[in-house]
N, C-alpha and C positions, 0 to 999 in steps of 0.2 A: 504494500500500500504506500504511496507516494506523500509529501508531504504536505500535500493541498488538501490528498484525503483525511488522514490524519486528522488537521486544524477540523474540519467538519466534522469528524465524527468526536473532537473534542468540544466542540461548540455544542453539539448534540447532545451529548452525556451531561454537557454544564446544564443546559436548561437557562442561558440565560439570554436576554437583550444588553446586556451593557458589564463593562468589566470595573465592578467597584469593592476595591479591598476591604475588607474586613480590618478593621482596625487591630493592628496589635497582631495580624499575622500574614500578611503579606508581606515580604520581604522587598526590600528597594529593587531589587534588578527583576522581578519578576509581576505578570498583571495576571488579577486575582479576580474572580467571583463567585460568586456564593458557593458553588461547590467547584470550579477549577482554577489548577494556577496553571502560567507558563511562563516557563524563563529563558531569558536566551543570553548569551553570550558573557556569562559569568566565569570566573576561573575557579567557581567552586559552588557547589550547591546546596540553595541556601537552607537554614535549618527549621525555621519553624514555621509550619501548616496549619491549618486547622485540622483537628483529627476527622471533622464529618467529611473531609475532600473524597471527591469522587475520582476526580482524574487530574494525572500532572502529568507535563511534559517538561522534557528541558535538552534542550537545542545550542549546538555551538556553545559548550565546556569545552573551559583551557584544561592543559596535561596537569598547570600547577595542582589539581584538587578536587574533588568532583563533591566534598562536602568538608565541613570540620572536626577537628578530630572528636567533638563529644555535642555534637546536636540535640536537639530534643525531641523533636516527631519524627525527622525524615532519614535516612540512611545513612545512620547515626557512622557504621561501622564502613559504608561505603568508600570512604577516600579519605586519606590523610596527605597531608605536603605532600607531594613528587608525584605518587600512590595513584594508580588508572585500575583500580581494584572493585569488582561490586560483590561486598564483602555482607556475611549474616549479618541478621539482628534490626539494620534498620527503617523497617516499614510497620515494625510493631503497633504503633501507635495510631497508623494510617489502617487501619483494618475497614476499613468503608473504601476505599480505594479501588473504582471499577474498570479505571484504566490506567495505563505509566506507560509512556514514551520518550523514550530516550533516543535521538537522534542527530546524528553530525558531533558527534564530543568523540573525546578522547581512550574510553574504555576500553580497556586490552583483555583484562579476566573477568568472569564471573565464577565465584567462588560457593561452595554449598550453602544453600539452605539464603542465596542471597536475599530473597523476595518474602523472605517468614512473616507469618502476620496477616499475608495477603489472599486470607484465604476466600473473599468477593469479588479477588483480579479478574476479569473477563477479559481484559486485551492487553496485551503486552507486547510493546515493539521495542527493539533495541536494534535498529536501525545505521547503517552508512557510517560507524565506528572503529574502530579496531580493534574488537573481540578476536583475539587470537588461540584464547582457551576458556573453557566452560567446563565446571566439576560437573559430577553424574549427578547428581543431588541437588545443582543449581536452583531446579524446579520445583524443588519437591513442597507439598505444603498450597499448591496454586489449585484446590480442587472444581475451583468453577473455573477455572480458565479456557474460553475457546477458540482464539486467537491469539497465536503468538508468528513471533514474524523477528527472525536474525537474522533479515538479509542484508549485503554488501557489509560482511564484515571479514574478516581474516581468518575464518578459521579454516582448517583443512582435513579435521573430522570431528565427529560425537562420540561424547564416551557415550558406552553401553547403557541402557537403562537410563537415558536424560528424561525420555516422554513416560517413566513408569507413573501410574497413581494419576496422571492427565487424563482420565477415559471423557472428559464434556471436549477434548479439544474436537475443531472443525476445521480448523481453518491451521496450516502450519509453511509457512514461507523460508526457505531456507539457501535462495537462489543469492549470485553474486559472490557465495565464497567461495576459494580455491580447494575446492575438496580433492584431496588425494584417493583415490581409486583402488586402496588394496583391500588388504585383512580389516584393517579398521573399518569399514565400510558395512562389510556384510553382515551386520545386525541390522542397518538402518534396511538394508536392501529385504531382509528378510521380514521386518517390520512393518512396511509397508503397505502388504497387499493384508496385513493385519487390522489396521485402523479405518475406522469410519470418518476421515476426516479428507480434505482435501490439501493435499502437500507438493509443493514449489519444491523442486529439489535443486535446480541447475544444473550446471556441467561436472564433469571430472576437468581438473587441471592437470592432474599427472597420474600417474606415471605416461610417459609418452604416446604408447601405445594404446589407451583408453580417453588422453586429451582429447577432450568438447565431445564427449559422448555425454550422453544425458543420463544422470544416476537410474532414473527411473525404467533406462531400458535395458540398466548391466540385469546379466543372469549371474546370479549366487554363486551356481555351480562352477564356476570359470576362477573361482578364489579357492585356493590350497591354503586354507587357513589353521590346520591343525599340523603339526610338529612332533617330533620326540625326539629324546636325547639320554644317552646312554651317560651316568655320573659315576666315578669311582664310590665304595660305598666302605668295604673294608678286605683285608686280607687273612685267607691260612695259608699259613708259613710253610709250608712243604710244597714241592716241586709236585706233580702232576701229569698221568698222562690222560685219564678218563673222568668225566663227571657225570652222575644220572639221575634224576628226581623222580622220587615217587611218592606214594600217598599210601600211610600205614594207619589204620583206626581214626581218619578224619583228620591228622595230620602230615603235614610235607614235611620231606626229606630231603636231603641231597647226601649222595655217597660221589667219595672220590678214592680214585685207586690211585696212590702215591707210593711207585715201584722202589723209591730211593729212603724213604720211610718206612717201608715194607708193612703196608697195611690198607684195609679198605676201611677210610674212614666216612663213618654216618656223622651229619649234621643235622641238625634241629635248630626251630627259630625259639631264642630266648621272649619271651613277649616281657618280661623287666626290663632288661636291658637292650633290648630293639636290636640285636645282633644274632648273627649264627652261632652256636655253640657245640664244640664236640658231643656225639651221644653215643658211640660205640666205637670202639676200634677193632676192628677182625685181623690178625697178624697175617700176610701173604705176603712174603718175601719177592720181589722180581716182578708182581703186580704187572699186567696190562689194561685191564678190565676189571668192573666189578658192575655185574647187572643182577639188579633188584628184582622179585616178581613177589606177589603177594596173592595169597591164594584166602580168601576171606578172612579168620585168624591168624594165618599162616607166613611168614616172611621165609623168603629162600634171597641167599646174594652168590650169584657163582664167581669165583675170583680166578678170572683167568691168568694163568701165571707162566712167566718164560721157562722160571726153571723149579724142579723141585714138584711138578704135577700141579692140575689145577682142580679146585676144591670146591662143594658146596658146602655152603652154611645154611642151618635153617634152627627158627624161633619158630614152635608149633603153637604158642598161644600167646598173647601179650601178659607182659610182664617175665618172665625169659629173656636170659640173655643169648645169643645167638653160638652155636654151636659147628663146630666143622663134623657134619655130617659121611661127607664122601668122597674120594678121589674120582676126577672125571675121567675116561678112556685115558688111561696113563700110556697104552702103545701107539694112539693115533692123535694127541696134543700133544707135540712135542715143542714146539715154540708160537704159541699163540700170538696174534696180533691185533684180536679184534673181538667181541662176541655182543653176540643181540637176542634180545629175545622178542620171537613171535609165536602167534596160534594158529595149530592147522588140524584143524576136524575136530574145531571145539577142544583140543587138549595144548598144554603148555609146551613148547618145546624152545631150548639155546641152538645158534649155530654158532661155533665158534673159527673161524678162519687161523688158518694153520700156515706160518710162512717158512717151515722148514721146507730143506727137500726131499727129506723123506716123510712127513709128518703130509695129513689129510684133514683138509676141511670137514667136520665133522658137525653131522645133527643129531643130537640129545634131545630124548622126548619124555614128558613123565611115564614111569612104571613105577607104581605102589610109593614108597616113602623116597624115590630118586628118581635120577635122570640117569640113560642110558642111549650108548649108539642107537640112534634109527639110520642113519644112514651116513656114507663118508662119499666126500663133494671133490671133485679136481683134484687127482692127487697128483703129487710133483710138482704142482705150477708157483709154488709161494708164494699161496693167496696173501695177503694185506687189511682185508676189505671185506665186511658182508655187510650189504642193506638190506634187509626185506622189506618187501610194500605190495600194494595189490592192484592190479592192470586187470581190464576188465572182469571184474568182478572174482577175480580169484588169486591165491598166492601168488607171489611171486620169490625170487632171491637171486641178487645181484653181487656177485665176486668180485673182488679186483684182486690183479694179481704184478706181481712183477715182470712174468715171461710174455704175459699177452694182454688183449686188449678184454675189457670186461664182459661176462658171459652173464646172461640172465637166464635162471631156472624158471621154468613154469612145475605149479605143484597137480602132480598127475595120478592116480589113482592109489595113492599111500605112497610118495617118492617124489624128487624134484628131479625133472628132464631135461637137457639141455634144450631151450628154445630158438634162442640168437645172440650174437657180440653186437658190440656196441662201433659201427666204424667210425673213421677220423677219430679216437679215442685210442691213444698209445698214451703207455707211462703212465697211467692214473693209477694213483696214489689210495683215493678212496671216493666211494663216493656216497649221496646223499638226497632222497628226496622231500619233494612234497609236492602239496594241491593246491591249486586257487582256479577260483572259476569253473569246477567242474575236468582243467586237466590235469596230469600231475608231468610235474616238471623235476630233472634233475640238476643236482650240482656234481660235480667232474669235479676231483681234486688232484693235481700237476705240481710235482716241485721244480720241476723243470718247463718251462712253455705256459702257455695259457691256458688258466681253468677256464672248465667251459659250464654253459648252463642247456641244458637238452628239453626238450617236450614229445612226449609221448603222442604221436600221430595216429594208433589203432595197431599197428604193427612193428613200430621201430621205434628208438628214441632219433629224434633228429635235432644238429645244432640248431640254435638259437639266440648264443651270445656267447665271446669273448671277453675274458676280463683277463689283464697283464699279474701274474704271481709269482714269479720269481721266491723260491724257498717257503713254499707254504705247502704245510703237511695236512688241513684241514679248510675247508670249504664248506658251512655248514646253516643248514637252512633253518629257522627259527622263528614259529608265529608267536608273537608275545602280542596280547590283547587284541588288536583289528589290523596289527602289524605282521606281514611276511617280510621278516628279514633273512638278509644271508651274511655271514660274519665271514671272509676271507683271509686267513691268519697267514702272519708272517715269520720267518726268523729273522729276517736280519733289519725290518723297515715297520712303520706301522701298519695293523691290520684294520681293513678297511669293513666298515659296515655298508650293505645296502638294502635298499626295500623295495619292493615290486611295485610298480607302479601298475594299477590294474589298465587305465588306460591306454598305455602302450607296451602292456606284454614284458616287460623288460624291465633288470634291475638296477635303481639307480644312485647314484653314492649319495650317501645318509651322513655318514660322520668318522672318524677315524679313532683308532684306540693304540694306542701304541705305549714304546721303552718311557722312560725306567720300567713302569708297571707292570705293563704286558709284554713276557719274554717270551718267544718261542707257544705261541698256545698251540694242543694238541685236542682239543675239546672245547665246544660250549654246551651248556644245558638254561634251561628255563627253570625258574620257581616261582610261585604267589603263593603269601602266604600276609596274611592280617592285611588283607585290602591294600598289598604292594607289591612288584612282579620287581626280580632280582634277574641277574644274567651269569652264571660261573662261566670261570673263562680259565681252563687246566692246564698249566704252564709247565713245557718239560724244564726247561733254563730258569727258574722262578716261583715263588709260591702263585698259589690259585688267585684270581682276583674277583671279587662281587661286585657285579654294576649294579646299581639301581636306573630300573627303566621309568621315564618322566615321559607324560604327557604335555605336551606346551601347546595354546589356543592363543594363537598368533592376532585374532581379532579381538580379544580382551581391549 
């Protein structure tokens, strides 16, 4: 609304024919009648009203002041010497007050709760000023307000929640500032087709790419306004090469297998002290592995171990301490590298990958109080590697090996049969899947050349993506929350995080984790636990380190 309108619809609200001050509270620089004043071209505004005023205006304020430091009606707390401030507290007095128009002055901030008092404002302009900033609270308290109007002033966004508690606005002008066009935006944008009101919004001024587009016809969805960020959180002190999280009678775990410690150690979240804390140590000298399974009261941890044979432990009811139940096929595990556990025809079964050359990948399946060979996988090839996962609709298990390129099992009438290899796929190290969208996608791990990322087509895994790895033993896929990441660890450089982006299929760098902290990782795992998700990260050259994973809302 212009300033001709304004003066009318000030004249209006007055109800009068003639401007004759009230004695004793019209101020010298300002013309007064029975219920309006207007002042113009003062260097400070002046203090005392009548408290019955309906409506003020005040036009062409100098920067020196916009009131005195301790007024008696009018805004009391608005300006001091130098101060372009519209600060709480002073319209208390003014509570009859059905309009305030402020135009052409000086004013830079509006600060919370600045208009208190004015709970029968119905029109509020602050107008052709230099409002460069507005608290989220500015408003608050304006419950009959249905016109407001900060056009042509400096700002270049809204905090969140400025229009909460406004439900009578109709009318909302917000045209002439230089709005920025990012995260901060997309409340207003989302807000909009919310309100029964008619809203002015103007152009974007920047970012470049969005200048003189009109706010009202950005789409939402075109703002990545959500973030995460991986934070160091705490460390155990022992070197690492496996980590695994699982869920025992309602609470999370994490075991880690630290071959140089010679043990598989269980953690538990302290909820006193907000940390991990040891909760069992199982002695396995030479440790590669240590996978958990729990069978309803029941915990089993198999520790696969280089030397000395590899062991189950099993706790048959809670409250027990865990026990080395059994030596696993001591003539066909002869130098373990790797082991997983999956389920095949409803029963629990490990495979553990064997990188000797005489020793055989081997599957253990339950019979009665243990696990026993069901079957031995590629023998001679020193395997590295098992992943299992499932391709259309049924088992699978993927080898990697040192002599060739990796072979996928399909699971066939009580046995896994060789399927297919995996081409362009030499030298993989290990590898790693997952799902999103309905496909499932793998990660390729290379210590030598480029890891790769594969997609499952119906029949074949096919590339997808390169990513540059140079001494990484571990390439590892990880959904934390609404997040598909992949952690690509290094020896000698930092290890780089990335996240899928579902848009374009593809993963794309996230954030980097790197030395002193993280040496050499040979594992990640996930844990949530007290409404917080943690990241272990199993360092051969260094103890284990715990991230905490953050959410950040980039349009707060």
């Amino acid at each position: 609304m212009g300033g001709a309108g304004m003066l009318l619809l000030l004249l209006l609200l007055a109800g009068a024919t003639a401007w004759r001050p009230p004695k004793g509270k019209c101020p010298p620089s300002c013309s007064c009648s029975k219920d309006s004043a207007l002042c113009e071209g003062s260097p400070d505004l002046p203090e005392s009203f009548s408290p019955t005023l309906l409506s003020l205006s005040g036009s062409g304020m100098g920067s020196g002041g916009l009131l005195p430091a301790t007024p008696a009606c009018v805004p009391s707390s608005l300006v001091r010497t130098g101060v372009t401030q519209l600060k709480a507290g002073g319209f208390l007095k003014l509570h009859s007050l059905h309009l305030l128009l402020f135009t052409s002055n000086s004013f830079s901030v509006i600060e919370d709760d600045a208009f208190a008092g004015l709970s029968h404002l119905q029109y509020l302009f602050i107008e052709d000023n230099k409002i460069g900033s507005i608290s989220k609270n500015a408003l608050r308290g304006l419950r009959s307000l249905t016109h407001l109007s900060l056009a042509n002033n400096h700002l270049e966004t809204l905090p969140r929640f400025l229009f909460r508690g406004l439900e009578t606005l109709t009318h909302v002008d917000l045209r002439g500032n230089p709005f920025q066009c990012d995260c901060r935006v997309l409340w207003l944008l989302q807000w909009l087709p919310t309100v029964n009101a008619s809203v002015g919004t103007g152009a974007c001024a920047g970012p470049a790419a969005l200048a003189h587009m009109q706010l009202h016809h950005l789409d939402p969805k075109i703002f990545k306004c959500r973030a995460i960020e991986l934070s160091w959180f705490q460390t155990v002190g022992e070197s690492a090469l496996d980590a695994e999280s699982f869920s025992y009678q309602g609470e999370p775990y994490m075991v880690v297998a630290q071959p140089f410690a010679g043990r598989c150690l269980i953690l538990a979240w302290d909820y006193s002290l907000q940390r991990f804390r040891p909760e069992e140590e199982l002695p396995a000298p030479s440790v590669v592995s240590c996978q958990p399974l729990v069978l309803g009261p029941s915990l089993f941890v198999l520790a696969a171990r280089l030397w000395g044979g590899s062991q189950l432990w099993a706790r048959p009811r809670p409250g027990l301490r865990l026990a080395a139940t059994q030596t696993l096929a001591p003539r066909q595990l002869l130098r373990p590298n790797d082991a997983e556990l999956l389920w095949l025809d409803g029963q629990p079964c490990f495979v553990v990958a064997d990188a000797s050359k005489a020793g055989s990948t081997t599957l253990l399946c339950r019979e009665g109080p243990g696990f026993y060979p069901r079957q031995s996988l590629h023998a001679w090839h020193r395997d590295t590697d098992a992943e299992p996962l499932e391709l259309d609709g049924r088992p699978h298990l993927l080898l990697a090996s040192a002599s060739q390129r990796p072979v996928l099992f399909q699971w066939v009438g009580g046995r896994f049969e060789r399927r297919t290899d995996i081409p362009e796929a030499e030298d993989v190290y290990a590898t790693h899947h997952f799902q999103a969208a309905g496909d499932v996608f793998l990660c390729l791990t290379r210590y030598i050349g480029d890891s790769m990322v594969m997609r499952w087509d119906g029949s074949m895994f096919r590339p997808l993506q390169q990513l540059r790895s140079r001494g990484t033993h571990v390439f590892q896929p990880l959904l934390i929350a609404r997040d598909q990441l992949a952690i690509l660890g290094s020896d000698f450089a930092f290890s780089r995080v990335y996240r899928l982006e579902p848009d374009k299929g593809l993963l794309e760098p996230l954030q980097e984790l790197g030395p002193p902290a993280l040496v050499a990782p040979r594992a990640f795992a996930h844990i949530a636990v007290a409404g917080r998700r943690f990241l272990f990260a199993a360092c051969f050259k260094g103890p284990t380190q715990i991230y905490q994973h953050h959410e950040l809302d980039l349009s707060a």
